[in-house]
N, C-alpha and C positions, 0 to 999 in steps of 0.2 A: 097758189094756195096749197095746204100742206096740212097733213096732222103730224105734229112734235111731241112725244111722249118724252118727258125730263123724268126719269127715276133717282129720285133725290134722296140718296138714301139718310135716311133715323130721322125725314121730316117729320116732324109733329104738330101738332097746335102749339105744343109750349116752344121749339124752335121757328115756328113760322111766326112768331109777333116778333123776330127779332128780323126779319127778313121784310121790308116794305116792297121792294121791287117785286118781289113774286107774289106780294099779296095783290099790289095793283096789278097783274097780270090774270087776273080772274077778277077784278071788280064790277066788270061787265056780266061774270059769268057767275059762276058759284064754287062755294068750298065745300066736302063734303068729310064728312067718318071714312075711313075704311079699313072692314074690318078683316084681317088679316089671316093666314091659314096653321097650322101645328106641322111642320116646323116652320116659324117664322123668321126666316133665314135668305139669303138671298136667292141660292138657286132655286129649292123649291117655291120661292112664292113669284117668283119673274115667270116658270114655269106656268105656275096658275094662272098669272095675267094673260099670257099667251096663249093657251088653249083652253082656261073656263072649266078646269078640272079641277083634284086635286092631287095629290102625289101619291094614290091609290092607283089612279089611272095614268098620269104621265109617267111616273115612276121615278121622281128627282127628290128624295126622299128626306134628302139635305146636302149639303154642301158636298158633302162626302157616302164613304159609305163603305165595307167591306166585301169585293165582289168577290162573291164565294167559286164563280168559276176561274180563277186567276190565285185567287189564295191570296190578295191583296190589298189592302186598305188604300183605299183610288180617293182624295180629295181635291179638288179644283180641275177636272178633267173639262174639258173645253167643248168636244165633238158633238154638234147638235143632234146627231144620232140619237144621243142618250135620252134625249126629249119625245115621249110620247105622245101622240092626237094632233088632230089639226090645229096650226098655229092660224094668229088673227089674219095676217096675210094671205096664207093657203085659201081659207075663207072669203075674204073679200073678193080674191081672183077668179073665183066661181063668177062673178056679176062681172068684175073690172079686171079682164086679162092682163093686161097691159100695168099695172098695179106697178110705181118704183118702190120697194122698199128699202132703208139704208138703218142698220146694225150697225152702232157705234156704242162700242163695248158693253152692251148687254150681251152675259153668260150664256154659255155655249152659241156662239156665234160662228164656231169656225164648221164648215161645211150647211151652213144653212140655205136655202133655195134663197135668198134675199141678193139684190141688186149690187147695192154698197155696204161693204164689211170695215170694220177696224175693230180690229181689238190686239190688246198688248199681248206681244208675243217674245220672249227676250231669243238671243242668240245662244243657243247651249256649245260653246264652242269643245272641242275632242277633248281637248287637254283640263277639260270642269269649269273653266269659266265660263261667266253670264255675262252679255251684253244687253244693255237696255235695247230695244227694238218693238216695234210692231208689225200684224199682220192684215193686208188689205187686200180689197176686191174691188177695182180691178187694182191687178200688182201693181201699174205704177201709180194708185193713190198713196201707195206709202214714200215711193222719191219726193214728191210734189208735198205732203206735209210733213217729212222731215226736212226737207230744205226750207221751207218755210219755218216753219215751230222749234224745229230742232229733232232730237230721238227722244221717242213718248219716254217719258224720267220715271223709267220702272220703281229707281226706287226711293220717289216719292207718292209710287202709287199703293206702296205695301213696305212696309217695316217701319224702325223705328225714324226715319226721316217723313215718314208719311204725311202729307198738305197741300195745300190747295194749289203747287205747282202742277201735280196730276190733274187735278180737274180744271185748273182753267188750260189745260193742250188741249185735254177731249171738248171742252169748251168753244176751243179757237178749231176744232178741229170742224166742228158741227157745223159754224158758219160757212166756212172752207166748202165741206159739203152738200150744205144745201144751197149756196150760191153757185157751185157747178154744175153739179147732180142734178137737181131741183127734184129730190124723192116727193114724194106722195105719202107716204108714211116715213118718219125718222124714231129710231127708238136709241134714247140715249140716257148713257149710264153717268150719274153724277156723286163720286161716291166722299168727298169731301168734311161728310157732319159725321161721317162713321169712329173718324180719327180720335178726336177729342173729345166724344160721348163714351167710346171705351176709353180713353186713356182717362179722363175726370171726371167722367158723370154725366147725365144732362140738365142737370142745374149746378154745374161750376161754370167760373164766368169763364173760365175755358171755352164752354161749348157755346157760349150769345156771344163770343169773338169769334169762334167758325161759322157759325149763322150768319152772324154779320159779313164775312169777308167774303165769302160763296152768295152772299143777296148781291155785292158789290160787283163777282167776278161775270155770274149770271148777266149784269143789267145791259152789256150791250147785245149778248144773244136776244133775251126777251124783247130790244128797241126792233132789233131784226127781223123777227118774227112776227111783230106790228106792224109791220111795214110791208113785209110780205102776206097780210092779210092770212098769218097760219092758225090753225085753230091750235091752243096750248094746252097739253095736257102735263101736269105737274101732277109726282105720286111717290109714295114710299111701300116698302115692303111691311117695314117694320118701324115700330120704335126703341127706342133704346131708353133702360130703365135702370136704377141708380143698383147696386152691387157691391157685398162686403164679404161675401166669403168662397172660395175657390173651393171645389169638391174636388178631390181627389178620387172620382170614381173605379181607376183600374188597377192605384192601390190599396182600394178596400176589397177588388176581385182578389189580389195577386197574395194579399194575407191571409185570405180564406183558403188556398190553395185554390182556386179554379182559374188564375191567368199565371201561366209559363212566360220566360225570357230564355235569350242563349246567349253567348258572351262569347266577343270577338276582341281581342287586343285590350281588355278590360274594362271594352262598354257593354251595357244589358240592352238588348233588342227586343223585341213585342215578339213573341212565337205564339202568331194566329193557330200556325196547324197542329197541336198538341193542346193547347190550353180550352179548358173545356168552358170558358167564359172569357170574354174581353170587351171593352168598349170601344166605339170611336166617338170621343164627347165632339159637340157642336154647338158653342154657345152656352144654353138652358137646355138643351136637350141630347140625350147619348141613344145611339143604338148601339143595345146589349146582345152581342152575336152568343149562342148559349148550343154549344154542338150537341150534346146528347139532352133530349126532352123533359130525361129523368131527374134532370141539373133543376130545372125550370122553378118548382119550390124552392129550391136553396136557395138561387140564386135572388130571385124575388126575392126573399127575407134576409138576404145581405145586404141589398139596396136599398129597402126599405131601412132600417138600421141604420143605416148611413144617414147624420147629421149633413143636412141641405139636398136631401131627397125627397122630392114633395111625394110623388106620385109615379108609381111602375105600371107604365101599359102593357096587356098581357095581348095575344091574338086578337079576343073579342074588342079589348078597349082601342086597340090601332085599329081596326077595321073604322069603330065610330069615328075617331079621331084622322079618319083620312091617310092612316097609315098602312094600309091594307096593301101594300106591293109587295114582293116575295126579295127586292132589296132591303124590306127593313130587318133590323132587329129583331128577334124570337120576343125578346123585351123592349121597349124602350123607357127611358126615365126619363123625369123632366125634373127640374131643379124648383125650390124654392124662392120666391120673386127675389130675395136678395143674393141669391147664391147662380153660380156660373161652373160648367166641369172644366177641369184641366185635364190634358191628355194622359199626365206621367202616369208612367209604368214603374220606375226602377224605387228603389227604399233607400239610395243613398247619392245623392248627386256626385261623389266619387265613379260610381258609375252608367252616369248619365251617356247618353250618344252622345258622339260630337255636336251632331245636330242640330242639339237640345239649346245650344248656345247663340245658333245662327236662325236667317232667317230662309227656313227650309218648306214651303207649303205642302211640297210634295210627299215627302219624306214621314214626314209625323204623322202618326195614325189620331190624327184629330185635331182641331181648331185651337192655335196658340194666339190668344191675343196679346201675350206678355213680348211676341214679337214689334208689338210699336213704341216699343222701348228701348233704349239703352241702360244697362245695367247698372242701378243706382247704387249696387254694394263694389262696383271696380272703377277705383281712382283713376285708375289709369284709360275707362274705357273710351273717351272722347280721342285721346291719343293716339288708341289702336283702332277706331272706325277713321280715323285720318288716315295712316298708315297706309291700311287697310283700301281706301280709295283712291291713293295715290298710287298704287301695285295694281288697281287693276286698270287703272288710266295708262299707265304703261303696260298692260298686255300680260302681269304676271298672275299666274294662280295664286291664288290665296282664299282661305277661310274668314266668314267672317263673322269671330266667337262675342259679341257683344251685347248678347239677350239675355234678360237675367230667365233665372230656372224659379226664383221666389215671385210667385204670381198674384201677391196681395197690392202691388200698384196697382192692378186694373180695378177701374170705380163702374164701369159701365155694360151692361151686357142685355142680348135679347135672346126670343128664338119659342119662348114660351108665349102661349096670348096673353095679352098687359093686363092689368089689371085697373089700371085709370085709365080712362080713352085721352087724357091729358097726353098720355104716353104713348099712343096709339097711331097709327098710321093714316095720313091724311090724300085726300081726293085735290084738286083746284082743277076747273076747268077755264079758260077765254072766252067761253061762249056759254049762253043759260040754258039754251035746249038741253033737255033730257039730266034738267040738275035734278037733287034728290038730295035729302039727309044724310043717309049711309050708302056705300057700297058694300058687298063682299066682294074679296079678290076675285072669286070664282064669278063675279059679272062685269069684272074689267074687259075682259075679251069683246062681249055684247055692245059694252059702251063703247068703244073703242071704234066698229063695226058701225055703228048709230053714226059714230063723229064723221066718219070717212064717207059713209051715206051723204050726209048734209054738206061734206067739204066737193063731192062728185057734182051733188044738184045746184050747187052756188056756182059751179064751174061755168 
């Protein structure tokens, strides 16, 4: 017996009727609301399930973030360091030493106190290529599922190839590990419905075909998990809500004059340490780093001004709003239900970064979702993503410029709390003990704790 935590990301009510197999996987049990935290993103709210906080006290404040001691805009950093307070595990091992836990690919996994690790890790080879690859604990669980599975297909796990090849590895990966391993707790990341909710929306039939083929990819995990008598626990972050207009939040700083660039070989860069305001958007929501205090009015009533800016948090309002950690923004903004920020900085795609073009997570001071695309204004871009993977299947460097910079494809976005629970993040349990209506994020921990309780005393 086992607890299975599935993190199904942008489940909702409205994509779980397209999903039967996961619904009969709590028929026995119950479906619940849940209601989700500011930023509704995925590091900060996996954060919250994990220690029952919120991003005032863990300090994950989104996906990214500006760390003012490095002078660098850090997004998708891995180190579970960065995570504060006791995790659910830490907790249970108080009572159950002996406790297995196994991390498969839930965010900041790498150096965590947990038993079994994977998560994708690519090859940065000297010369700037990426090899798809991952990273496990013990080292040789990654010989053993890549000889089996193949190498985790980084990149159908992120860009514009992005599908349900990623999630059914990590999929084929979990059974893999719970038939060897036999954890006690498994926390796995299922990120599948993310793709085609941002690329179309959550009501194009785009997205009841990813529902549908992730209920399909799912059904022999869940027979599995039946079988093995595990208690299931099925859950989202977030949901994903329908989206028409991209904010251009740090060129409305950079026309005000409060965000600086510098200019190398005739691209504009983001110059954090001069510019007396900048963003790093995430989603619905940006943290506005604002250097000098005295900025703090202007800056608020630029933002404010800004068409698709619903709401600027000042100190007081991040405190309520859970944003109270010394990594957030002096300000933060939150976008209006239809609107999403875009990172850009420059005022003329002439000179954009190279960057701007590829798919670079690290690099951009803020969340591109216009990377799950292929650039629909270049004829030629199907050619050149060919090209382009056939050079580095043979080993050579190469760039790969085929994202578009015009960001009104994207139909889908989250990060702010929803405004129909339609759209909202959902709870499923296998088992009925300790069901309920709603959860908050900040009592997944608790429950979670309950489950492993009741999976110890059935032992």
């Amino acid at each position: 017996m086992s607890v299975v935590v599935l993190n199904i990301v942008g489940l909702t009510p409205r994509a779980l009727a397209d999903m039967p197999r996961l619904r009969s996987a709590a028929a026995q049990g119950f479906t619940a609301g849940l209601d989700t935290i500011l930023p509704a993103v995925t590091c900060s709210v996996q954060s919250t399930f994990l220690t029952g906080t919120l991003p005032t006290d863990h300090g994950i404040v989104g996906n990214g973030w500006y760390d003012r001691d490095m002078g660098e805009v850090a997004f998708w950093r891995q180190h579970h360091a960065l995570v504060r307070g006791e995790k659910v595990w830490q907790t249970a091992r108080r009572t159950r030493p002996g406790l297995k836990v196994a991390n498969i690919c839930w965010w900041y996994a790498m150096g965590a106190d947990v038993d079994i690790t994977v998560t994708p890790r690519p090859v940065y080879h000297y010369d700037g290529r990426k090899s798809p690859d991952c990273y496990t604990v013990p080292a040789a669980l990654r010989d053993s599922l890549t000889a089996e599975l193949g190498p985790f297909p980084l990149f159908d796990y992120w860009g514009p190839r992005a599908g349900i090849a990623s999630s059914q590895w990590i999929i084929d990966a979990t059974r893999r590990v719970l038939a060897e391993h036999d954890p006690d707790l498994a926390l796995v990341y299922v990120p599948h419905l993310d793709y085609d909710l941002q690329r179309h929306g959550p009501n194009s039939p785009q997205a009841r075909t990813a529902a549908r083929a992730l209920d399909h990819a799912l059904a022999p995990l869940l027979a599995a998990l039946d079988a093995r008598g595990s208690t299931v626990v099925a859950l989202s972050e977030y949901g994903i809500g329908e989206v028409r207009r991209p904010v251009d939040i740090n060129r409305a700083l950079r026309r005000e004059g409060l965000l600086n660039v510098y200019t190398q070989q005739g691209m504009e860069y983001l110059d954090p340490w001069t510019s007396r305001a900048f963003a790093t958007p995430d989603h619905q929501l940006a943290h506005v780093y604002v250097a000098d205090p005295a900025d703090l009015p202007r800056v608020r009533d630029v933002l404010l001004a800004t068409e698709g800016i619903e709401r600027v948090l000042d100190e007081d309002d991040r405190l309520k709003a859970g944003l109270g950690h010394p990594r957030a923004g002096e300000l933060v903004a939150l976008a209006a239900a239809d609107s999403w920020f875009t990172y850009y900085y420059w005022l003329d795609d002439d000179r954009a970064p190279d960057f701007a073009r590829g798919v670079e997570i690290h690099r951009k001071p803020g969340y591109d979702p216009a990377e799950l695309f292929f650039d629909p204004a270049d004829p030629m871009v199907m050619a050149k993503a060919a090209l382009t993977l056939a050079k580095v299947k043979l080993g050579i460097r190469t760039a790969v410029s085929v994202v578009p910079t015009d960001p009104s494809c994207v139909k889908g976005s989250h990060g702010r709390l929803p405004d129909d629970p339609a759209d909202g993040p959902v709870l499923l349990c296998s088992r009925p003990t300790h069901a309920r209506e709603r959860f908050h994020a900040t009592e997944v921990k608790e429950f979670l704790l309950s489950c492993l309780d009741d999976d110890a005393a059935a032992t």
